[in-house]
C-alpha positions as CSV (number, residue, x, y, z in Angstrom):
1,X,0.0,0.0,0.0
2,X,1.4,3.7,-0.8
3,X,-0.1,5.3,1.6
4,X,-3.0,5.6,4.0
5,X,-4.7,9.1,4.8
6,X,-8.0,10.2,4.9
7,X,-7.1,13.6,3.3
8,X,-5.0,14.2,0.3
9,X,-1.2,15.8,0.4
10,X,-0.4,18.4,-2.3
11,X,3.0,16.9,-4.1
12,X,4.4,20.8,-5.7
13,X,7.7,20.2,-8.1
14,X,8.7,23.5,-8.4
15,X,11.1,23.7,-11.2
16,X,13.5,26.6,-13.0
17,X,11.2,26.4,-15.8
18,X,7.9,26.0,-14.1
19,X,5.8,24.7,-11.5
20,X,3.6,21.3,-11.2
21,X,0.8,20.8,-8.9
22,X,-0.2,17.1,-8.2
23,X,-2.9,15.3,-6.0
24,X,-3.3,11.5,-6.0
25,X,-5.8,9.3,-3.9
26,X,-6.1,5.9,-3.0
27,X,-8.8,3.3,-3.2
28,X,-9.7,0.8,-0.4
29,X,-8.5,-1.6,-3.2
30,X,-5.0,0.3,-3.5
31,X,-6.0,1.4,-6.7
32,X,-4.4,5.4,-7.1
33,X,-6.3,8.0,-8.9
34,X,-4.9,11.0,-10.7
35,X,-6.8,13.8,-8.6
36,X,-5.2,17.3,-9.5
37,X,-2.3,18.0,-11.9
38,X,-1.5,21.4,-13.6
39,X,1.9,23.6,-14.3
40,X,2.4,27.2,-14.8
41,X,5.7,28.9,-16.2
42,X,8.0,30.3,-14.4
43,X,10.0,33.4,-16.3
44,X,14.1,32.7,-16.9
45,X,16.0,33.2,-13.9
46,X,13.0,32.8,-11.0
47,X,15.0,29.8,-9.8
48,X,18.7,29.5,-10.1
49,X,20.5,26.1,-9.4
50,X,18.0,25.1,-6.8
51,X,17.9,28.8,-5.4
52,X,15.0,30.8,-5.3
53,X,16.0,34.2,-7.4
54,X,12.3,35.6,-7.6
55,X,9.9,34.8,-5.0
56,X,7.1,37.0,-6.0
57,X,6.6,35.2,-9.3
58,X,6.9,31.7,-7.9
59,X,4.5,32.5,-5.5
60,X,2.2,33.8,-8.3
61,X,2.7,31.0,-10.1
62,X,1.8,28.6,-6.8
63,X,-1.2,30.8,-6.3
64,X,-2.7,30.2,-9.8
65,X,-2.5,26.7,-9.4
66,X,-4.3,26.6,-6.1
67,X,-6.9,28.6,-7.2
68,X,-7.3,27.1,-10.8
69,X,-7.6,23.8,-9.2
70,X,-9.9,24.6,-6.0
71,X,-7.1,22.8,-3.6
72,X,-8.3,22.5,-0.4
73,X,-5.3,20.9,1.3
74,X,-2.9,22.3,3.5
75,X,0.4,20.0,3.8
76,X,2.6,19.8,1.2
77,X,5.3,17.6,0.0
78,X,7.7,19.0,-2.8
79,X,11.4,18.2,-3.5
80,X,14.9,20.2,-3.8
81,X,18.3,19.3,-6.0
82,X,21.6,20.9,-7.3
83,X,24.9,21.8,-5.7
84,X,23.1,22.2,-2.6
85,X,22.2,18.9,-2.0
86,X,24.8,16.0,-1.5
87,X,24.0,12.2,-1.6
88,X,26.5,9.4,-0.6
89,X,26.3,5.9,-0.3
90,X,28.8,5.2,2.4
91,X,29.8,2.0,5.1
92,X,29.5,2.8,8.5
93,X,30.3,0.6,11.6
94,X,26.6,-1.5,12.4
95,X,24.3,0.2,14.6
96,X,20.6,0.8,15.4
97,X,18.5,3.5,13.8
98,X,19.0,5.6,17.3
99,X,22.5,5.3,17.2
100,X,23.2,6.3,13.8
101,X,21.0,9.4,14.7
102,X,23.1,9.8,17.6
103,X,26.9,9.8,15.6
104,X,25.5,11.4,12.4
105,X,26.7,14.5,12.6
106,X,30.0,13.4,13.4
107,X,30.3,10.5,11.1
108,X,28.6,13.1,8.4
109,X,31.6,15.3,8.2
110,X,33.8,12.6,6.7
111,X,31.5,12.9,3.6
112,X,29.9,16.1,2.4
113,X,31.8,19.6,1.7
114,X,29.6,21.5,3.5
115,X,29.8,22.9,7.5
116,X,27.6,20.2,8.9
117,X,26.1,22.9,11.1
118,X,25.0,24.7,7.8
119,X,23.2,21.1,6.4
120,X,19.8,19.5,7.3
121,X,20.8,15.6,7.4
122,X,18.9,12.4,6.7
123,X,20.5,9.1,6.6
124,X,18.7,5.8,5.5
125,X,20.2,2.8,6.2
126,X,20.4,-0.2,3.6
127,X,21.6,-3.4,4.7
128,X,21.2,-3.6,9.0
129,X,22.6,-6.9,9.3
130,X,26.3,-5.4,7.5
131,X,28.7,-7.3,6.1
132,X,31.2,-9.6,7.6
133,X,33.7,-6.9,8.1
134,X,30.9,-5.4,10.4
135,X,30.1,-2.3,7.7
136,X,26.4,-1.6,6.7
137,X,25.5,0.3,3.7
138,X,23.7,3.8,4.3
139,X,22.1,6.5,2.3
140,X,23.7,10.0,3.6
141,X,21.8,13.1,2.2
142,X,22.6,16.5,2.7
143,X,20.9,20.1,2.2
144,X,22.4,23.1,3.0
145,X,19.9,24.6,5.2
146,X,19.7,28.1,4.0
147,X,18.1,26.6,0.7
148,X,15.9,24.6,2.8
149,X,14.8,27.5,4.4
150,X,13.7,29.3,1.6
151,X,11.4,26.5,0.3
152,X,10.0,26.2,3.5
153,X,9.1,30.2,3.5
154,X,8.2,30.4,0.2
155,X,5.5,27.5,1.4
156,X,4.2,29.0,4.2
157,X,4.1,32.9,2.5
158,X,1.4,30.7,0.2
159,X,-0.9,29.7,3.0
160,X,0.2,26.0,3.0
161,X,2.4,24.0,5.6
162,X,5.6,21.8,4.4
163,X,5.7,17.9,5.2
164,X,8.0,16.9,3.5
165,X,11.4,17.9,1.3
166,X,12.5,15.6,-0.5
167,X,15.5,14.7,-3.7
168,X,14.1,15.3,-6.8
169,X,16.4,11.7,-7.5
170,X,14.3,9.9,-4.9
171,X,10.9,11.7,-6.0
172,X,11.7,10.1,-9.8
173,X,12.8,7.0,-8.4
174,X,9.6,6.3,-6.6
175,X,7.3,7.1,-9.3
176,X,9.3,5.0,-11.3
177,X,8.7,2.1,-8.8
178,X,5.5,2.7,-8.7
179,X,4.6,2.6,-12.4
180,X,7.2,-0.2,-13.2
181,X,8.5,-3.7,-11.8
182,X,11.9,-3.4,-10.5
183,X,14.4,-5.0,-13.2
184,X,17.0,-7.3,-12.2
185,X,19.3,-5.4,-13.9
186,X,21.3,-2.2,-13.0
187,X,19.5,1.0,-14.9
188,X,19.0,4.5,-14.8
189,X,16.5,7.1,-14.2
190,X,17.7,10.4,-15.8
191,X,15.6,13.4,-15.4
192,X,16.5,15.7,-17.7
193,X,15.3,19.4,-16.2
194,X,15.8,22.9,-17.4
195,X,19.4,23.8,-15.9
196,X,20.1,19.9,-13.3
197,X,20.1,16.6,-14.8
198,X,19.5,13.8,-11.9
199,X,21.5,10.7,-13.0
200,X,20.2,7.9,-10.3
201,X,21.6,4.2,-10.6
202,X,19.3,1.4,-9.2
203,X,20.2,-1.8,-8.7
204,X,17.1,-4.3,-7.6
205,X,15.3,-1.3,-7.1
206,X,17.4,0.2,-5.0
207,X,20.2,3.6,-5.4
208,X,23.7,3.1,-5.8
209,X,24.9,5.6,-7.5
210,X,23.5,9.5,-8.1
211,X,24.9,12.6,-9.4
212,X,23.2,16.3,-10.5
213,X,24.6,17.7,-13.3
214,X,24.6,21.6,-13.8
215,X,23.2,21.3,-17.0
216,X,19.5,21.0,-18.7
217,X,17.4,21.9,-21.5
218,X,17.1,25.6,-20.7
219,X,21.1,25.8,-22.3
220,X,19.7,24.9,-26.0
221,X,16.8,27.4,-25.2
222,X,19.0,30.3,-24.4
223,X,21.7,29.5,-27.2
224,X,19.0,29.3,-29.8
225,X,17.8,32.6,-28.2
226,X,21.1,34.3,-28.5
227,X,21.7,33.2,-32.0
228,X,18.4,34.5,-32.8
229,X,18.0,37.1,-31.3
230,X,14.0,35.9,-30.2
231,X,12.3,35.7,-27.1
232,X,13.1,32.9,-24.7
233,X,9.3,31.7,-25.7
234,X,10.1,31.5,-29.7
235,X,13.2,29.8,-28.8
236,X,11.8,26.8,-27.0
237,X,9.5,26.7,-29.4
238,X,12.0,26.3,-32.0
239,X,13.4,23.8,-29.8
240,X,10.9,21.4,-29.6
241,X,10.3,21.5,-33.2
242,X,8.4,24.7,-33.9
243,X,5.2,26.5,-34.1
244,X,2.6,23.6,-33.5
245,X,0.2,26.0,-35.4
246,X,1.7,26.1,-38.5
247,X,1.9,22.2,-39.7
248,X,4.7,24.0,-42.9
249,X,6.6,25.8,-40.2
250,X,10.4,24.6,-41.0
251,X,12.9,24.7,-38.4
252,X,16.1,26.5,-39.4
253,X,19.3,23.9,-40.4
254,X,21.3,26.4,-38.1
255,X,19.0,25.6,-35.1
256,X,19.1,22.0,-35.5
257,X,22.7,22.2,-35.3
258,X,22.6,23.8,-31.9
259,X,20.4,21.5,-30.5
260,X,21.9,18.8,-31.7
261,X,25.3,20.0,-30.1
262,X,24.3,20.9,-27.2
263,X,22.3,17.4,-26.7
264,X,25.9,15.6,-27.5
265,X,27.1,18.1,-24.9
266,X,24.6,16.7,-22.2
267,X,25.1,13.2,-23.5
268,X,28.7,13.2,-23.0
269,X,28.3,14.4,-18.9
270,X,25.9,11.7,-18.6
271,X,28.0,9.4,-20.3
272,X,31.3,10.2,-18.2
273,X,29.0,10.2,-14.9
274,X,28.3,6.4,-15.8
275,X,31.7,5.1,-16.2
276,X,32.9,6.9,-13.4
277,X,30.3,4.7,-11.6
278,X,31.0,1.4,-13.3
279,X,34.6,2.0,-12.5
280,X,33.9,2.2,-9.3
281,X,31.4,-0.9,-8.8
282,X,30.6,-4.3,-9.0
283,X,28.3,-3.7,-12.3
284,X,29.8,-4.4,-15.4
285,X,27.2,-2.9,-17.6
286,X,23.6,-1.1,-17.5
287,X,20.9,-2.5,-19.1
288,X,18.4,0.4,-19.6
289,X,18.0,4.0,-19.2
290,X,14.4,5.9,-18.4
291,X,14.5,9.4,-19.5
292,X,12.0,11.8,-17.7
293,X,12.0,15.9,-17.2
294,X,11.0,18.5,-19.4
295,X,14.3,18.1,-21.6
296,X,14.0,14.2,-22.0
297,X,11.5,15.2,-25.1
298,X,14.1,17.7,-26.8
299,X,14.4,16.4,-30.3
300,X,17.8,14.1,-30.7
301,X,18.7,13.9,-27.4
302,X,17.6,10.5,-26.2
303,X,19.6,9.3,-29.6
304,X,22.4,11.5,-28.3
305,X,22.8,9.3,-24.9
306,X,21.7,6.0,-26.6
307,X,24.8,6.4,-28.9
308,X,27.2,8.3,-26.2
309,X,26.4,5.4,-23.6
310,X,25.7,2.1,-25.8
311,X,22.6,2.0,-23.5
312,X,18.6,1.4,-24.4
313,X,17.0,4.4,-24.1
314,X,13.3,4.7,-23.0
315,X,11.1,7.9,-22.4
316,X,9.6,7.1,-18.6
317,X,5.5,7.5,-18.0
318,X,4.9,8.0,-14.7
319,X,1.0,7.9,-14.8
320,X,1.7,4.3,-16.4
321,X,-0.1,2.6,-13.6
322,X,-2.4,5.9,-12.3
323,X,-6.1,5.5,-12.9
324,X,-6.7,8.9,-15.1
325,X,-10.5,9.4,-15.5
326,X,-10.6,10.8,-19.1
327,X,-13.3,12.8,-18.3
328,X,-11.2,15.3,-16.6
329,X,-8.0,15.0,-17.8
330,X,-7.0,15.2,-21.4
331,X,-5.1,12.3,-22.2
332,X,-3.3,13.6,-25.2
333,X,-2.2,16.5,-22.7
334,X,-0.9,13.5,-20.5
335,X,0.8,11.9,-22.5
336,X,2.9,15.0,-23.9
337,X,4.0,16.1,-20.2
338,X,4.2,13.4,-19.1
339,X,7.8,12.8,-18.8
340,X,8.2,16.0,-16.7
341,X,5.6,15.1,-14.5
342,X,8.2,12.4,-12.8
343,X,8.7,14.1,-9.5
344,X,5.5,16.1,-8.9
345,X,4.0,12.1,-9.3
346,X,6.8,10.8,-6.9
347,X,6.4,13.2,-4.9
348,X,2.7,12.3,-4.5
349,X,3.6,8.9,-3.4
350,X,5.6,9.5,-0.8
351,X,4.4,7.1,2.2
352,X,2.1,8.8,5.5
353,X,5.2,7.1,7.3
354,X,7.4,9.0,5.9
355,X,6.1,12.5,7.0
């Protein structure tokens, strides 16, 4: 069961490029049902590499969805990444839950670059019973707290209360688990945003690897802008193939170009990201790669990483397994966002427990 509440949380992925609103419920039968969805834009520069550069228009931009959807909830759950935010998969000596909690701190300043009194920490641990060596595997994630703190501001200056923060890595990871059965081969989920790329390695379901690139689809925007000279808004048009009004509309030789360098450009970071990990593990190879994010759909790039990594490539849905009710949702509107809709559905997800 995902989760058990009598009231519905509000799951907010709130982007460079845009925001997403989310609700799910649950059925007595487990069955989960697409409530609420809905995104508004964001203008360049609102959010900067995780940080919050212009309040006033994300908080317009939350308003609008709150009022266009009539949501009555108060707790949200929404997610952070970037610089900001560190995750490690590390041994530590065995010891309970309370004791880890105890030593974190301590032990948590072997492993991230950050002041640990600047950093909200969470650890998860993976393996109790540890190794013969008496090492257990744990999850070690950091956020720098002053980033933290602006999410949690921004929240309340909107009328709601936070519940949760979570990784956009882990928010893609469980929507992913939701929507697909865990392989028993090592794969990727790569979310391709507007200025991060999460790159998150599961094995059996479970993260060994992740990494946020500084990098997204907003860079092919912008250079297509500058070599333009358009608006931002014509340029991602451009991007993703044009004016969808005009079916003759042909898309300059010079912009193609562009995108398609810049996509190599991306694909090569991802690429270099995954043999850094297989040089450092037990996997000799990956078996498939899901693509999700607003740049996953950029045209060439999935062909980019399929020939820069030798991998299978494969756009992710994450309302794959979510009961949609056609009658209120546009399923050809689905189906085009969906890929970006990855961490406002994980998000969703996340477990009553875990709150």
């Amino acid at each position: 069961m995902l989760w058990s509440r009598s009231k519905s949380i509000i799951a907010l992925d709130i982007g460079s490029s845009n925001v997403k609103l989310l609700e799910m419920d649950e059925t007595k039968e487990g069955q989960v049902n697409l409530v609420n969805f809905g995104m508004v834009d964001l203008p360049p520069e609102a959010i900067v590499d995780g940080s919050i550069m212009n309040t006033a228009a994300v908080v317009d931009a939350i308003t609008e969805l709150l009022q266009r959807h009539r949501v009555r909830g108060k707790e949200v759950v929404t997610s952070v990444s970037g610089h900001s935010v560190i995750i490690k998969r590390v041994n530590l000596p065995v010891m309970t839950e309370e004791e880890l909690e105890e030593s974190i701190q301590w032990e948590a300043e072997q492993y991230i670059p950050f002041d640990v009194s600047e950093v909200n920490i969470d650890v998860q641990i993976l393996d109790e019973t540890g190794d013969e060596a008496g090492q257990m595997e744990v999850v070690l994630v950091a956020a720098r707290k002053e980033m933290i703190n602006e999410y949690v501001s921004l929240i309340h200056e909107v009328g709601l209360t936070p519940a949760v923060i979570d990784v956009d890595a882990f928010a893609v990871a469980n929507a992913f688990e939701a929507n697909y059965d865990v392989p028993d081969e090592t794969i990727v989920l790569c979310n391709i945003g507007a200025s991060t790329v999460n790159i998150n390695v599961l094995r059996e379901g479970v993260t060994v690897f992740t990494r946020d690139l500084g990098m997204g689809g907003r860079q092919v925007t912008e250079e297509i802008q500058r070599t333009l000279n358009i608006s931002f808004e014509q340029a991602e048009s451009m991007k993703v193939g044009g004016d969808e009004r005009d079916a003759s509309a042909v898309v300059p030789e010079e912009i193609l170009q562009i995108v398609k360098s810049l996509s190599e450009s991306i694909a090569t970071e991802i690429q270099r990201s995954l043999d850094f990990y297989l040089s450092t593990s037990t996997d000799s190879a990956i078996g498939r790669m899901y693509l999700s994010g607003g740049g996953a759909r950029t045209p060439g790039l999935a062909s980019a990483i399929a020939s820069a990594t030798g991998i299978d490539i494969e756009l992710m849905d994450p309302f794959r397994r979510i009961n949609i009710d056609e009658r209120t949702f546009n399923p050809n509107f689905l189906e085009g966002v969906a890929p970006q809709a990855a961490v406002a559905v994980g998000l969703a997800l996340r477990k009553a427990a875990d709150r």
